[in-house]
C-alpha positions in Angstrom: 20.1 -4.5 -10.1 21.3 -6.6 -12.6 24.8 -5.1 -14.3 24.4 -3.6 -17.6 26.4 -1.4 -20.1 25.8 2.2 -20.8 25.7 1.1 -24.6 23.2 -1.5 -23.5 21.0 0.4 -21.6 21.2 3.0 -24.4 19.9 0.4 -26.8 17.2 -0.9 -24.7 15.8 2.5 -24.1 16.4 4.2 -27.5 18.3 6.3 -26.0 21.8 8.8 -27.4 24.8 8.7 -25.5 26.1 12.0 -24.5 29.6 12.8 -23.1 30.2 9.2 -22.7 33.9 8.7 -22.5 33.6 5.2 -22.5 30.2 3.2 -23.4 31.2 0.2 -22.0 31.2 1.3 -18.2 28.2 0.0 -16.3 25.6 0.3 -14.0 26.5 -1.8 -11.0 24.7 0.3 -8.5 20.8 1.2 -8.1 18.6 3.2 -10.5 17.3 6.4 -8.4 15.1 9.2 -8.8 16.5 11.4 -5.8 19.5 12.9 -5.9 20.7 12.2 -2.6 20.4 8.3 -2.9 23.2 8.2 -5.8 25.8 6.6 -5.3 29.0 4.2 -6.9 27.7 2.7 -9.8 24.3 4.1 -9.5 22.1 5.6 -12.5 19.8 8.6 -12.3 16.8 9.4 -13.5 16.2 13.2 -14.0 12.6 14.3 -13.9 11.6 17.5 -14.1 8.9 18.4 -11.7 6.3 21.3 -11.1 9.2 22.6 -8.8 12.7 20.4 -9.1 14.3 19.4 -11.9 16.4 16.6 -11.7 18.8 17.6 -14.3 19.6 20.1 -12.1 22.0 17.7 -9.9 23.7 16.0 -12.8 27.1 17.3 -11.5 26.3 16.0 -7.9 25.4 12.7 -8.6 28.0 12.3 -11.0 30.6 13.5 -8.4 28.6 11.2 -6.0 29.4 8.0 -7.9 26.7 7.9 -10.3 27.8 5.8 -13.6 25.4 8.5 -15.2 22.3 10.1 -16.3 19.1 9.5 -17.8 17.4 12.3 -18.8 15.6 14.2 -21.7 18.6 17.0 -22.4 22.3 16.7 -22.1 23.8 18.0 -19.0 27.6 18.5 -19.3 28.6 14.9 -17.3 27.9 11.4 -19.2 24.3 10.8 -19.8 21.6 9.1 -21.8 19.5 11.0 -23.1 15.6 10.4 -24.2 12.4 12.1 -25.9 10.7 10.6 -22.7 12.2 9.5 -19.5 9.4 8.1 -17.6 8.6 5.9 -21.1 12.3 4.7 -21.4 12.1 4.1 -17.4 9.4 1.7 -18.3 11.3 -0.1 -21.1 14.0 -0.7 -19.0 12.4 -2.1 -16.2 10.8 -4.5 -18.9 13.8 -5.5 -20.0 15.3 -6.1 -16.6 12.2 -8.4 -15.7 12.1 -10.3 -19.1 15.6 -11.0 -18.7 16.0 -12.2 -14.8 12.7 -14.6 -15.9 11.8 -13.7 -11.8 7.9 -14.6 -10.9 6.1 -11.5 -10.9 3.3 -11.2 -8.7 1.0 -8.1 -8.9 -2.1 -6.7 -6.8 -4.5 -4.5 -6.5 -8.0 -3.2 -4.4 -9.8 -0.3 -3.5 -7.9 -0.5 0.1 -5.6 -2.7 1.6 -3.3 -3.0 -1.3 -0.4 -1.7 1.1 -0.5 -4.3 4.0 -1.1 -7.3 1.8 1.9 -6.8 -0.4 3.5 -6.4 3.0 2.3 -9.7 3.9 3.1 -11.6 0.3 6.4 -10.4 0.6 7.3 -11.4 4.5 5.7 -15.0 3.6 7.4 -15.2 0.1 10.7 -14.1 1.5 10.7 -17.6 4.0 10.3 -19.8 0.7 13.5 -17.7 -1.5 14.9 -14.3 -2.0 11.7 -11.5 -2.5 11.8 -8.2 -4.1 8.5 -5.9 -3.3 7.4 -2.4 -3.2 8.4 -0.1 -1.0 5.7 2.0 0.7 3.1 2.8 -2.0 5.5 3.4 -4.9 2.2 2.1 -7.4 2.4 4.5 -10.2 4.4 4.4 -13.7 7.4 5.8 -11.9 7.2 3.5 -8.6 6.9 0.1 -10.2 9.7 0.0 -12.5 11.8 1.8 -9.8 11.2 -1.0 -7.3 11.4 -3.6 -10.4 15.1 -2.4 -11.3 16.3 -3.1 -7.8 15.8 -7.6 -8.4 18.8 -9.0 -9.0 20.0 -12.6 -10.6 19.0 -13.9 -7.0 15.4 -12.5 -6.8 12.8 -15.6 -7.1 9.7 -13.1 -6.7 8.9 -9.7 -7.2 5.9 -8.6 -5.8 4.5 -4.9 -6.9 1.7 -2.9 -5.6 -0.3 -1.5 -8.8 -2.4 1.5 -8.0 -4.9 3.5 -10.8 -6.8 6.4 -11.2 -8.3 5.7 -14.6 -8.9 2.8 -17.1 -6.0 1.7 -18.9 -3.5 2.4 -16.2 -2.9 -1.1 -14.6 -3.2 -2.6 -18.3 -0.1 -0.5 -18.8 1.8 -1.2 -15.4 1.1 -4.4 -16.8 3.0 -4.0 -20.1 5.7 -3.1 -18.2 5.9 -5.7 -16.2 4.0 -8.6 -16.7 2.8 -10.2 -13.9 2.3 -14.5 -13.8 0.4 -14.2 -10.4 -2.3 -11.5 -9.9 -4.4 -11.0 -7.1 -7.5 -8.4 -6.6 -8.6 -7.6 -3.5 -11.5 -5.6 -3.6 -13.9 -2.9 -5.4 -14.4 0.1 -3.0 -14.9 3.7 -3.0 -11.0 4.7 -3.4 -11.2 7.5 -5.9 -14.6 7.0 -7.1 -15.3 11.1 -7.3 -12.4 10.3 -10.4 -13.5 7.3 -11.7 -17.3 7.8 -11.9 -18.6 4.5 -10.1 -17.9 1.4 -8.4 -18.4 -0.4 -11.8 -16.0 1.8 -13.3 -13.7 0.8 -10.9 -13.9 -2.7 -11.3 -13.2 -2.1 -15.0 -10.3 -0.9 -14.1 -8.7 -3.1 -11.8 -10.3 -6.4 -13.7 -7.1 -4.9 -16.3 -4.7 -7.5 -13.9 -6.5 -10.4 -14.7 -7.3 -9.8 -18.3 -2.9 -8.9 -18.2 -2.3 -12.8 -16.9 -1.0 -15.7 -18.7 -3.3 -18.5 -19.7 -3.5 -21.1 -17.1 -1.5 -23.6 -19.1 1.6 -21.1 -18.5 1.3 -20.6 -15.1 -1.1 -17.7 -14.9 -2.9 -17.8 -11.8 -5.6 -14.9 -10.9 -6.4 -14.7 -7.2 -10.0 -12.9 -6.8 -12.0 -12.1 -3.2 -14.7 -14.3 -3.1 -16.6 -11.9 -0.7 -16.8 -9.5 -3.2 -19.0 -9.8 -6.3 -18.0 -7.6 -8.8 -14.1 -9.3 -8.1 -15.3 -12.5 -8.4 -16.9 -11.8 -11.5 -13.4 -11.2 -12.9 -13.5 -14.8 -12.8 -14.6 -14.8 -16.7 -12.2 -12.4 -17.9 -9.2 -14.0 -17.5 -7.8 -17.1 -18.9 -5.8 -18.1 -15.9 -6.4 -20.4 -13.2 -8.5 -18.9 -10.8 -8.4 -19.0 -6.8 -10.8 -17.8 -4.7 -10.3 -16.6 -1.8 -12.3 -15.4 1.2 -14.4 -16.3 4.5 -17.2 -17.9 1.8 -17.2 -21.6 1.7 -16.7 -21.6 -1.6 -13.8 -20.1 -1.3 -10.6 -21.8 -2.0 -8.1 -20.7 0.5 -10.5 -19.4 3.6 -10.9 -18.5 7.0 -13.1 -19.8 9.3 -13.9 -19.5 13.5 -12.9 -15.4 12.9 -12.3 -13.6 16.2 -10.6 -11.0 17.9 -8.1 -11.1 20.7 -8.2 -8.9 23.4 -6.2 -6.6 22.1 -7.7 -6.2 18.9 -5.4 -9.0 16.8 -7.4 -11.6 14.4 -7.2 -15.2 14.9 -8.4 -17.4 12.5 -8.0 -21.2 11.2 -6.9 -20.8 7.6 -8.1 -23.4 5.3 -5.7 -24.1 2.4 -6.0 -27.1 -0.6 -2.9 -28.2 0.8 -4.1 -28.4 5.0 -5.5 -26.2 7.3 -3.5 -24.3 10.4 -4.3 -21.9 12.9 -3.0 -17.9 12.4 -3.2 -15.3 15.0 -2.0 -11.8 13.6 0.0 -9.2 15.4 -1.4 -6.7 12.8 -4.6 -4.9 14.3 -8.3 -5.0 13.0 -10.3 -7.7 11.8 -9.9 -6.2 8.1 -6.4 -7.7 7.7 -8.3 -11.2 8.0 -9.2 -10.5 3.9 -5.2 -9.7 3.2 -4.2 -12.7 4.9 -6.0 -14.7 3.2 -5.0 -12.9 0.1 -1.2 -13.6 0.7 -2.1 -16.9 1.7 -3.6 -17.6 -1.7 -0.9 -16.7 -3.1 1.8 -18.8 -1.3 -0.1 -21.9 -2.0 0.0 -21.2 -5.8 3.9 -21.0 -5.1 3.8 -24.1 -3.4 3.8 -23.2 0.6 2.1 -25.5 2.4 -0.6 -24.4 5.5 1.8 -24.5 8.3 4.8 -22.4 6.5 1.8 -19.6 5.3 -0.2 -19.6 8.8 3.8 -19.6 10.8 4.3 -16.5 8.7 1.0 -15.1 8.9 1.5 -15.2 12.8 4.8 -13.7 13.0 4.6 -10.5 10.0 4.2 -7.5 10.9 3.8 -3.7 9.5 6.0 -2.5 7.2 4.9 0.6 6.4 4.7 3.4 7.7 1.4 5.2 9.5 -0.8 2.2 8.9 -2.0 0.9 11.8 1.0 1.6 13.6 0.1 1.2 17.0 2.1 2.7 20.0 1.7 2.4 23.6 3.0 5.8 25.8 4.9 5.1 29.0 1.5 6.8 30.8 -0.9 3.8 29.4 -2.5 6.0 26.4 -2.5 3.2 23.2 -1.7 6.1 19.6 -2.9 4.5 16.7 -1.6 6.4 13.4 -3.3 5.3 10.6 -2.9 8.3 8.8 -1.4 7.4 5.6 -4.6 7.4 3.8 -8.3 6.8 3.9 -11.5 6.3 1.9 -14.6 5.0 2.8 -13.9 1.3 3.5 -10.8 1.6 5.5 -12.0 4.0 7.7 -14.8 2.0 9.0 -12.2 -1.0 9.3 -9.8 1.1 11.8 -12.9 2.1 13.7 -14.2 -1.1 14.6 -10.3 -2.2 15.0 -10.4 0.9 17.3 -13.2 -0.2 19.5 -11.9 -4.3 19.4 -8.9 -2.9 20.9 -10.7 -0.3 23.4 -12.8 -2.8 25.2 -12.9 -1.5 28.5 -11.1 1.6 27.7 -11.9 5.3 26.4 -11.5 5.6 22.9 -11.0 8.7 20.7 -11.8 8.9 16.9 -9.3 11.7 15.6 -10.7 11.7 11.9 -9.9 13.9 8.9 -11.2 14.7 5.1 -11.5 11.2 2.7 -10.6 12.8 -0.5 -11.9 12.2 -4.3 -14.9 10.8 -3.1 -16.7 13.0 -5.5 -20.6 13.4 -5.6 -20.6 10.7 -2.8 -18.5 12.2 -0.3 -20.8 14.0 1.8 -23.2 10.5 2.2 -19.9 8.9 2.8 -18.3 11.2 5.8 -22.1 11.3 7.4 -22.0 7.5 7.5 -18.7 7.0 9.3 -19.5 10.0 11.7 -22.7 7.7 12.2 -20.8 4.2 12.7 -18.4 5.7 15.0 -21.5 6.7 17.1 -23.1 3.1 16.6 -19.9 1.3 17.3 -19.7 3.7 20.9 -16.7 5.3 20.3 -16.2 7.4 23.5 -15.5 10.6 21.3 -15.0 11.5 17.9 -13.0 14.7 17.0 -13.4 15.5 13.7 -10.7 18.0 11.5 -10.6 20.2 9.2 -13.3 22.0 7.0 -16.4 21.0 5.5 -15.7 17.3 5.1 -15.1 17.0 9.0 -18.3 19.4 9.6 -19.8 16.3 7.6 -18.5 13.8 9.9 -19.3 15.4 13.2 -23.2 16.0 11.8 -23.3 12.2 10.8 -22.1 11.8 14.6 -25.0 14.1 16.0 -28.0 12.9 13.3 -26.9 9.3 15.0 -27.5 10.6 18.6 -24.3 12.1 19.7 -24.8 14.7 22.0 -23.0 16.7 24.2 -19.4 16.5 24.0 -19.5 13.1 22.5 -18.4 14.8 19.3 -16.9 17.6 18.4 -15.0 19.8 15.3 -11.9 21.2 15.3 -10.1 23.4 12.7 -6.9 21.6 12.4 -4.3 19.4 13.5 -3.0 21.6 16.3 -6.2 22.4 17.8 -6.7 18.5 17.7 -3.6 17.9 19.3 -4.2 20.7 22.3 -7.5 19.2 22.6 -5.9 15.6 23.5 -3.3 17.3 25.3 -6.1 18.5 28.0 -8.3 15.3 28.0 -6.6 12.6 27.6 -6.3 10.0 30.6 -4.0 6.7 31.3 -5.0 3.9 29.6 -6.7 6.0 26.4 -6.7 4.4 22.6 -6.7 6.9 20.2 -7.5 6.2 16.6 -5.8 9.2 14.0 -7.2 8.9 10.5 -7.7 10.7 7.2 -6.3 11.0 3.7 -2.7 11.6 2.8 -3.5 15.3 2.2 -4.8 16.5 5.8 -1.4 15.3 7.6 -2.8 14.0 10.3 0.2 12.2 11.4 1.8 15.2 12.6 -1.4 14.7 15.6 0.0 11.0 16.5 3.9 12.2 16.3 2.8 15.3 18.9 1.0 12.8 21.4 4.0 10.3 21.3 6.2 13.2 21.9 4.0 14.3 24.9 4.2 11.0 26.4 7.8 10.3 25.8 9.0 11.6 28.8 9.6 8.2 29.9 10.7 4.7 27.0 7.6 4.8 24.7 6.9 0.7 24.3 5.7 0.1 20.2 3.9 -3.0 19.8 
């Protein structure tokens, strides 16, 4: 980050200085959260958890190089001390951003939000130095985290924004306000919390309302393909881009297809040219975050060719999302277990059976959480797609949520063993242990809170016997 004073940091947070031998040493180092990431010229931010409290480790980061403390007691070592530390977290972050004057480009969507910041960031990085989020770190604590690691050499800084509730991205916002925001879509992502899809809308319209005018350089980048974000349209006064396999759409896809192994190719249609992309990210879904990060690249003045060259050539950077993994016996894991609601899961089905062609394919799916009165309707529906789309078998986990999907499976027409329930992870995993055959894709699926990952790690250390090849 940027170096500051303890006396200035003080100031900008509101903060007292306590045990401070000298106020003019500064903070040359990150700004973390976990203890074990201090280090020379580091600050840390004590939290106090439902089970940790970082105060706790005040001596240890101290002694680990850490400059010093923020926190919301004194702790014996030199530390600043608030009534709030996630609100003065925020107003430094704020002050960071106002003062580096970095472009700020923020997202958000029901799903995808993830691998399209991925993708902003890989093509933004080609054109000058990029800051982004790491992971999904979307939340009050995450984005000014990630914001406070720019420096004077940042030109962009691009930040996931995540929400459970109206009013939380117009306050992500206040802390750091974005010039460039793009929506991606309105899905089903936490609707048991929000109430409906409206609702949800509502809340992620918050970005675009957050913008600059137009004649400042606000730019709002909406999906076309989806009506209730392209009706954001008329609540912002920035410029707006569409973007989107429409033909209305101003940055587009068109002649949409599928490799052999699953990959989109696409010619992507710009204001500024058009140039051919072919994706070594898996599932016809990434298509709409392409053309997301596309959109915005040409707003920052990339022409076709540089955004379709780095289209072609970024890849995952996150973890269990997509990551697909090919065992030395032929059998193709997919982990995708990071998360899942509704609309993703149907995406990394059909990804599933695009790259499958020819091949057995196995649907290891688990609970999609905070779907709320809709959540039975919506697990009986993707039990029924896998069944339409011919997935070879689908094993469904857990409790009454994956009773849901297996029923959706067998009201479709799957009989037999097309289908079939499993208690939990390890009974998955001793199930594919036993059938499994050379040359199988397996899909692994479900929301953060099953684990299902620990399913793709056992099969890769089944077949690892031999060099496991990750494409």
């Amino acid at each position: 980050m940027i170096t500051l004073s303890l006396a200035e940091i003080a100031e900008v947070v509101g903060g007292r200085m306590h045990d401070i031998p000298d106020a003019s040493a500064e903070v040359t180092g990150p700004v973390v959260r976990d203890s074990r990431e201090a280090g020379p010229g580091s600050l840390f931010v004590a939290f106090v958890g439902e089970r940790v409290d970082g105060h706790d480790f005040a001596a240890q980061v101290v002694e680990a190089g850490a400059v010093a403390v923020l926190g919301s007691r004194p702790v014996g070592v030199p530390a600043i001390v608030v009534d709030d530390v996630q609100a003065a977290l925020g107003a430094f972050a704020r002050h960071v951003v106002r003062r580096l004057g970095t472009t700020l480009v923020a997202l958000t969507g029901s799903a995808g939000k993830t691998s399209t910041k991925d993708l902003i960031a890989q093509v933004l990085r080609r054109k000058a130095p990029t800051v982004f989020t790491p992971g999904s770190m979307n939340n009050e604590v995450g984005l000014p985290l990630t914001a406070l690691t720019a420096t004077d050499e940042t030109k962009f800084l691009v930040l996931e924004m995540g929400a459970r509730g109206i009013g939380h991205i117009r306050y992500l916002c206040e802390l750091t306000p974005p010039k460039i925001g793009a929506v991606l879509n309105v899905g089903s992502a936490h609707i048991g919390e929000f109430g409906g899809r409206e609702q949800i809308a509502q809340a992620k319209g918050e970005l675009v309302e957050a913008l600059p005018p137009a004649e400042e350089g606000g730019a709002a980048i909406l999906n076309a393909d989806d009506p209730l974000v392209r009706a954001m349209a008329s609540r912002t006064k920035a410029k707006v881009i569409l973007f989107g396999e429409s033909g209305e759409a101003d940055v587009r896809a068109e002649n949409v297809r599928l490799t052999d192994t699953g990959q989109p190719s696409f010619s992507l249609h710009t204001p500024s040219g058009a140039s051919d992309v072919t994706m070594r990210l898996y599932g016809e879904h990434h298509v709409s975050n392409a053309l997301a990060a596309a959109a915005v690249a040409h707003e920052l003045g990339m022409s076709a060719d540089e955004i379709a060259t780095a289209l072609s050539e970024a890849g995952s950077l996150s973890r269990w999302r997509m990551e697909v993994t090919e065992r030395p016996d032929g059998v193709t894991v997919v982990n995708d277990a990071y998360n899942a609601n509704p609309e993703s899961m149907k995406a990394a089905l059909r990804a599933l059976v695009a790259m499958g062609k020819g091949r057995r394919t196995w649907a290891v799916l688990g609970k999609m959480a905070e779907l709320g009165d809709e959540a039975l309707a919506e697990h009986d529906a993707v039990g029924r797609l896998a069944v339409r789309l011919n997935v070879s078998k689908l094993v469904a986990v857990g409790g009454r949520e994956a009773q849901w999907l297996q029923l959706g499976a067998y009201n479709e027409g799957s009989w037999g063993e097309e289908s079939v329930h499993v208690s939990d992870a390890q009974a998955a995993v001793d199930l594919l242990r036993s059938e499994l055959r050379p040359g199988d894709v397996v899909l692994v699926k479900a929301s953060r809170s099953v684990g299902l990952e620990s399913v793709a790690t056992a099969l890769l250390e089944t077949g690892a016997e031999g060099e496991v090849a990750a494409r």
